[in-house]
C-alpha positions as CSV (number, residue, x, y, z in Angstrom):
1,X,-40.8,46.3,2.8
2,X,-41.1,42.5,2.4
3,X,-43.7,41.3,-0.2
4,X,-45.1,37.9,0.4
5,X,-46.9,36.0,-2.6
6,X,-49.0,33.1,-1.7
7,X,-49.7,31.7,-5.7
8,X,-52.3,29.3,-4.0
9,X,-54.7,31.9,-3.7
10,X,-54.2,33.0,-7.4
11,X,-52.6,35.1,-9.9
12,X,-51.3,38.7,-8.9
13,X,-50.9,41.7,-11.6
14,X,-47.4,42.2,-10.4
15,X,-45.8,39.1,-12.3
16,X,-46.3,39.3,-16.0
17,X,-47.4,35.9,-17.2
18,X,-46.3,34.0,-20.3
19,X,-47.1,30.2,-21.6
20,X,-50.6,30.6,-19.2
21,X,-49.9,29.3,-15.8
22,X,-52.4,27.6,-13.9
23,X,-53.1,28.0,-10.1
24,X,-54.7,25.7,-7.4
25,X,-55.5,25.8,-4.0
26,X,-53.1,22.9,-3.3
27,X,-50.1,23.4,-5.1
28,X,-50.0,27.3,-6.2
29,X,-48.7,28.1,-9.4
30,X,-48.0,25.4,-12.5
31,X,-45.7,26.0,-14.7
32,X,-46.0,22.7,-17.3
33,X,-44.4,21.9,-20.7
34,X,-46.0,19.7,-22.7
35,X,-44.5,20.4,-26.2
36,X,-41.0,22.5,-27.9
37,X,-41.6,26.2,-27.3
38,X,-43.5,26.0,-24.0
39,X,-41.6,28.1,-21.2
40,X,-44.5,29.3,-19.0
41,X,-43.0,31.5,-16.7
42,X,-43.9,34.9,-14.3
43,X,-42.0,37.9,-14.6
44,X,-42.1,41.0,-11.8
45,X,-42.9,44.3,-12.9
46,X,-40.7,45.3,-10.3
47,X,-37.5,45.7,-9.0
48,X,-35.0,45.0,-6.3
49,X,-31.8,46.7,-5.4
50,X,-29.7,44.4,-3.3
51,X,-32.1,41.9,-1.7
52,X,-33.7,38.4,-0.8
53,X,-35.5,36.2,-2.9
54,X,-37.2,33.0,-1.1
55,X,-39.6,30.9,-3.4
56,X,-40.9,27.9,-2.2
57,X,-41.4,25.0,-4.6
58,X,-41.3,21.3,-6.7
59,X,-38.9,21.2,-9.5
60,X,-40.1,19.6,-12.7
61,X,-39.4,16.1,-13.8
62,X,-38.0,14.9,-17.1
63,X,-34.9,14.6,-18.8
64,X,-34.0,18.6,-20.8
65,X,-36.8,20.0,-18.6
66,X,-35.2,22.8,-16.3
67,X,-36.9,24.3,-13.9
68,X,-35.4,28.4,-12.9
69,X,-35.5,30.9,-10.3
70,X,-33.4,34.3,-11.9
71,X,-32.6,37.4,-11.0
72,X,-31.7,39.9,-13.6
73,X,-31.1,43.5,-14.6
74,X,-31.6,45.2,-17.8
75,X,-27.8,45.5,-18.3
76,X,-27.7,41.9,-18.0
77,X,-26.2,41.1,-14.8
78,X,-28.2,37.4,-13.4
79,X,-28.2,34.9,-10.5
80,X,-29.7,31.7,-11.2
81,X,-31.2,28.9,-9.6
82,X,-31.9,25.9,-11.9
83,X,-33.1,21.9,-11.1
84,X,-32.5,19.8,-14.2
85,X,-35.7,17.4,-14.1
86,X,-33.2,14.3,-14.8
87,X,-31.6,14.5,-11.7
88,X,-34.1,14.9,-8.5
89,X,-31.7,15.5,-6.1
90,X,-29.8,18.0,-7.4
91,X,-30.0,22.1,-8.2
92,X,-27.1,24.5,-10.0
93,X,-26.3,27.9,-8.9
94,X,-25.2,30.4,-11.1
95,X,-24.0,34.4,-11.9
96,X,-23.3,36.5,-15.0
97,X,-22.0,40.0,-14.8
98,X,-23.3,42.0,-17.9
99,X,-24.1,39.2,-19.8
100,X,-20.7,37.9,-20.5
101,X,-20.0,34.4,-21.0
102,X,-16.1,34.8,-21.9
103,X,-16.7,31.3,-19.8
104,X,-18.7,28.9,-18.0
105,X,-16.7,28.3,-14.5
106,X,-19.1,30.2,-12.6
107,X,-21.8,27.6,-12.2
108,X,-22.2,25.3,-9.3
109,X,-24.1,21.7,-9.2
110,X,-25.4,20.9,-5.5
111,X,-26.8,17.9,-3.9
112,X,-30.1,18.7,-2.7
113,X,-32.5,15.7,-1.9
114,X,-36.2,15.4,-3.2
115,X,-36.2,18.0,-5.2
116,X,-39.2,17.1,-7.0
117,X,-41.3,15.6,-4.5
118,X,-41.2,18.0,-1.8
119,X,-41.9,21.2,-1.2
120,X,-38.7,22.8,-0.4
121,X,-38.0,26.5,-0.1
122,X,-35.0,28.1,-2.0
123,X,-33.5,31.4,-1.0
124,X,-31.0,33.8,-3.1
125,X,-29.5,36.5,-0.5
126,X,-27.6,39.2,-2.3
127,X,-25.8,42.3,-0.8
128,X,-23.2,44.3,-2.3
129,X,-20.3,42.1,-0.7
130,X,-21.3,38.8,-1.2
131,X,-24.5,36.2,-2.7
132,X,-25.5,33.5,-0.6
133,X,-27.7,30.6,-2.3
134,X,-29.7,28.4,0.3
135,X,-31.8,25.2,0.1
136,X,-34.1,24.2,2.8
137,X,-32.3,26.9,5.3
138,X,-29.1,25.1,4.5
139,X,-26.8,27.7,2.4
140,X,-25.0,25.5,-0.3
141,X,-22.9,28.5,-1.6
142,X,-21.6,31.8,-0.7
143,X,-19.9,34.3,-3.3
144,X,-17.8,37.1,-2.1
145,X,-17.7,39.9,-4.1
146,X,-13.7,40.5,-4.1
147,X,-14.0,36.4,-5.4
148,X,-16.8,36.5,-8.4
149,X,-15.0,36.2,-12.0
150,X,-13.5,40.4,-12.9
151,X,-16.2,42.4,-13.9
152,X,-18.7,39.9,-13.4
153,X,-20.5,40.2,-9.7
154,X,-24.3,41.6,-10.1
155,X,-25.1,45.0,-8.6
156,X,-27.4,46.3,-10.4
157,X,-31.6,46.3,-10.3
158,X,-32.9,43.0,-10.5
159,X,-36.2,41.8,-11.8
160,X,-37.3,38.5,-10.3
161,X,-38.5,36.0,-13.2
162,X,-39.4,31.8,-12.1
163,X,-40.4,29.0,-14.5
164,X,-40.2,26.1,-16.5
165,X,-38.6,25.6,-20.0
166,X,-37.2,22.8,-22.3
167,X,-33.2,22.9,-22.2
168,X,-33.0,19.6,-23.9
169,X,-34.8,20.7,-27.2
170,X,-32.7,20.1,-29.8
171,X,-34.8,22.0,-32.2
172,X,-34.7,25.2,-30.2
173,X,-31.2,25.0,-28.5
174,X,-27.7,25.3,-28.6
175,X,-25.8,21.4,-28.7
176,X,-24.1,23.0,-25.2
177,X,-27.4,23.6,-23.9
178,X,-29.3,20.5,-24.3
179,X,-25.8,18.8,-23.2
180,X,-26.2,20.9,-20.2
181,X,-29.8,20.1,-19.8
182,X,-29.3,16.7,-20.2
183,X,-31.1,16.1,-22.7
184,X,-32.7,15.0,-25.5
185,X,-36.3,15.8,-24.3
186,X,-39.0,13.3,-24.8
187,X,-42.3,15.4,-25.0
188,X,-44.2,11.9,-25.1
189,X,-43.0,11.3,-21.4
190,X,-44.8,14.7,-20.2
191,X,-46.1,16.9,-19.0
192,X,-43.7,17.9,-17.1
193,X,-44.7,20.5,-14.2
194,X,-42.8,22.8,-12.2
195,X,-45.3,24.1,-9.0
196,X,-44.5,27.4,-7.2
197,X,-46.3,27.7,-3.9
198,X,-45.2,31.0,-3.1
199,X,-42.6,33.5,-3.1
200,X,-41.3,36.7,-0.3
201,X,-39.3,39.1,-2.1
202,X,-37.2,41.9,0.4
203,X,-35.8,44.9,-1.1
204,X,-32.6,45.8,0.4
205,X,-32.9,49.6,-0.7
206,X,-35.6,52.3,-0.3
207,X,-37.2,55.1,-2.2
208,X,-39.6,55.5,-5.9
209,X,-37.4,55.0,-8.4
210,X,-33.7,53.6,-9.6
211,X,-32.1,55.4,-12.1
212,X,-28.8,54.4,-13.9
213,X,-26.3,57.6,-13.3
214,X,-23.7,56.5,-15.9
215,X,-23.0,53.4,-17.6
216,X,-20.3,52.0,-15.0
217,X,-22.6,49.1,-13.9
218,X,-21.5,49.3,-10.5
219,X,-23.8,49.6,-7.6
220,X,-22.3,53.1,-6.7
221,X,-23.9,54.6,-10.1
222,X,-27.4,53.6,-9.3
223,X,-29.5,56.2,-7.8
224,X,-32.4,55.4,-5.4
225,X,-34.8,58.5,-5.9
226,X,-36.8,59.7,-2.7
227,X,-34.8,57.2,-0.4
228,X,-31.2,55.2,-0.7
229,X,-29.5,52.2,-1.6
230,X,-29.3,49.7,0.8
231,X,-31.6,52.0,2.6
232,X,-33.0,49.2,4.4
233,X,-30.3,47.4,5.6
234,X,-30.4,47.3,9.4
235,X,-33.8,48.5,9.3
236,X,-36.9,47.1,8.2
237,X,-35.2,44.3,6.4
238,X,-32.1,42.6,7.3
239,X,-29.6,40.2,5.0
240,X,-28.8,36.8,6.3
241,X,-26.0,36.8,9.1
242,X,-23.1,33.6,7.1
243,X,-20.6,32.9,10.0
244,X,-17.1,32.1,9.1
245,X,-17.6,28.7,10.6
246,X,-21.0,27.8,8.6
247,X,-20.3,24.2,6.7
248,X,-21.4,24.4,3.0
249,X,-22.1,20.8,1.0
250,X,-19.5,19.9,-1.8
251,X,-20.3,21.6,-4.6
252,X,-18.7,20.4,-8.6
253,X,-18.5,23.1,-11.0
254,X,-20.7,23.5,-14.1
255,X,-18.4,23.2,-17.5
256,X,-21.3,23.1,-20.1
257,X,-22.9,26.1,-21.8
258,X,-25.2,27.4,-19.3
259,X,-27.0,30.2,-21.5
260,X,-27.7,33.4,-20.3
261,X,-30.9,34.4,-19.1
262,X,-31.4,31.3,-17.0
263,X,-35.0,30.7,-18.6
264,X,-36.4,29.8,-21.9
265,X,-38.3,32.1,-24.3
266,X,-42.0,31.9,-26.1
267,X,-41.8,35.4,-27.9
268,X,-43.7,37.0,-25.8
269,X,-42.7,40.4,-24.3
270,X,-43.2,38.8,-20.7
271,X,-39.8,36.0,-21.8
272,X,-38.2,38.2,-24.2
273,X,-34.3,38.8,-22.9
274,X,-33.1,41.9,-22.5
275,X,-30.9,43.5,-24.7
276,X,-28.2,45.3,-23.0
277,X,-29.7,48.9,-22.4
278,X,-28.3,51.3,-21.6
279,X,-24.9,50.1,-22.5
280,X,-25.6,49.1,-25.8
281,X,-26.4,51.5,-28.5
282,X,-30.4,51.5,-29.9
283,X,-30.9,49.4,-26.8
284,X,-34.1,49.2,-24.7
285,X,-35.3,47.4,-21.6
286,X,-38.2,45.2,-22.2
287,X,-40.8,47.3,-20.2
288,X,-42.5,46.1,-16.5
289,X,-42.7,49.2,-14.3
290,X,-45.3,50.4,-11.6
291,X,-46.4,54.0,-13.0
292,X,-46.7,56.6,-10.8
293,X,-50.6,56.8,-9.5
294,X,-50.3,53.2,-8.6
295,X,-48.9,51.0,-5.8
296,X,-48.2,47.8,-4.7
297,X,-49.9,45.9,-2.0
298,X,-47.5,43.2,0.5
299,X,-49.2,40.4,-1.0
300,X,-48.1,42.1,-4.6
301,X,-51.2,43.0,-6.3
302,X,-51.1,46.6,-7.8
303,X,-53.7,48.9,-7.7
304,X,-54.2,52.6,-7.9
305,X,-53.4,55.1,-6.2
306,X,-57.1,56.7,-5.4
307,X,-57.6,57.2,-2.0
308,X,-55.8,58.3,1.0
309,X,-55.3,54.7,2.2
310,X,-53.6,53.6,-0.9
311,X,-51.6,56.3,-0.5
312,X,-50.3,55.3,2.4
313,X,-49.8,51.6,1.1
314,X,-48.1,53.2,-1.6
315,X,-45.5,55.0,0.9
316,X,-45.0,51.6,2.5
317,X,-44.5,49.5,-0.7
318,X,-41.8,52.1,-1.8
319,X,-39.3,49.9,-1.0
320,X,-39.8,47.9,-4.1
321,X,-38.8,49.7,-6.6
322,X,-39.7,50.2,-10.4
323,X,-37.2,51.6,-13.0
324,X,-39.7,53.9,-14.5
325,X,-38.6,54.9,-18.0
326,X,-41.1,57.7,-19.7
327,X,-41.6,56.2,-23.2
328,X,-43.0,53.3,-22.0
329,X,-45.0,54.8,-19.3
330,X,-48.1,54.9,-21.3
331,X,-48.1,51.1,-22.6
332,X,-47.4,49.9,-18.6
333,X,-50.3,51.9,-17.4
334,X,-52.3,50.0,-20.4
335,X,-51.1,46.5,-19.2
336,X,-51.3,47.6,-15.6
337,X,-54.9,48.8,-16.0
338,X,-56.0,45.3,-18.1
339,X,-54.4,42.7,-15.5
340,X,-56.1,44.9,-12.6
């Protein structure tokens, strides 16, 4: 199942919300920073197995300002999108494979025109074979699996997480990151707005629930209760077709410190990174699942499960899948149950 969020109608209760976004008729969601700290930003309570991300957007001006689309999975595996607001016509692509940064050669800078003024939309692919990053239906870079750094190509469950954040703070970042943000930031030149006008999200796998079988990380060791990884491939859902003869723009590698996560942090459980589970030991995922007795509608608003039709919804929205981890079951109903 493909769920399709149009922010200009308003705020849905499956993306948690930090930093208060705003929402409009016109422009959808607004993610602005005005002073050090800010990073409003949504976060899915869901997840995808192999899939497609397209959002459609304006980056945010202003030198340090980044603007980020990420994927990433409570073991830490990520693919980024990110548009530095001192360069318009430019955006970076990006991976990390269980949050190592043993280096920084995986990120890409691409040439990508207007990307503040226009509405452009964005699109992350990702299979078990290869990630495909695209910019106005043009891809700008394509990842094989057998090529990504050792160890490093995603394959695990993804949450989806967009927004904007001050890189170029030098009061709440690394010297590598606001280099790589292009800093300094000048709060006294903002606000600085990043505007999402929507987002479709396809799962490439079916079924209620992942589960992590062992701690391998590899896509083989995830287990797609009630249905199958990759279940939808061929089927409901299909990934982009990248012929051997498609032209991708020059690309120059990113040397700076990208850091991982992709996005900044307020504190709040909806920004908090994640910590490693289940590799490391005393580890927990930050929380965001659809408990059972609830589903999820295709324009992603979550509801219960309390009549025959929603039941039915609920079989169809099974393709977007929630980890769903018992101890925290109780807290997400409670969060679940305020934002409906």
């Amino acid at each position: 199942m493909t769920v399709n969020v149009d922010f200009r109608n308003g705020a849905v209760n499956s993306f948690a919300a930090s930093g208060s976004p705003s929402y409009s008729p016109g422009s959808g969601a607004s993610f602005t920073v005005v002073r050090g700290g800010d990073a409003p930003q949504l976060n899915s309570l869901f997840y995808i197995m192999f899939g497609r991300v397209d959002i459609t957007m304006k980056a945010a001006p202003g030198a340090g300002i980044v603007s980020s689309l990420v994927l990433e999975s409570d073991d830490l595996d990520e693919i980024d999108l990110e548009w530095l607001g001192a360069n318009p016509d430019e955006m970076q692509s990006n991976y990390f494979g269980k949050g190592r940064t043993t280096s920084y050669n995986r990120g890409q800078f691409h040439s990508v025109q207007g990307t503040q003024a226009q509405w452009i939309k964005y699109t992350v692919d990702w299979t078990k074979d290869r990630i495909v990053w695209m910019a106005g239906g043009k891809v700008v870079r394509t990842l094989a699996q057998k090529d990504a750094e050792q160890g490093q190509y995603p394959q695990t469950p993804m949450r989806i997480k967009f927004g904007s954040w001050s890189g170029g703070d030098p009061n709440t970042n690394a010297a590598g990151t606001v280099s790589w943000a292009r800093g300094p930031t000048d709060y006294s030149k903002g606000p600085f707005t990043m505007q999402v006008q929507s987002v479709v999200i396809a799962d490439y796998s079916t079924g209620k629930e992942y589960k992590y079988k062992d701690t391998s990380g590899a896509w083989g060791s995830i287990e797609a209760v009630g249905g199958a990884v990759n279940g939808n491939l061929n089927g409901n859902v299909s990934p982009l077709t990248i012929t051997a003869s498609a032209v991708q723009p020059a690309a120059t590698t990113a040397q700076l410190s990208v850091p991982v996560g992709g996005i900044g942090s307020d504190g709040s459980p909806a920004t908090r990174t994640q910590t490693g589970w289940p590799w490391v030991a005393g580890a927990s995922p930050t929380g965001g699942t659809i408990p059972s007795g609830w589903y999820m509608t295709p324009n992603g608003k979550i509801m219960r499960s309390d009549t025959g039709a929603a039941q039915s919804s609920s079989a169809q929205a099974s393709s977007l899948l929630a980890v769903v981890l018992a101890p925290l079951a109780v807290g997400v109903l409670s969060l679940v149950a305020r934002i409906y």
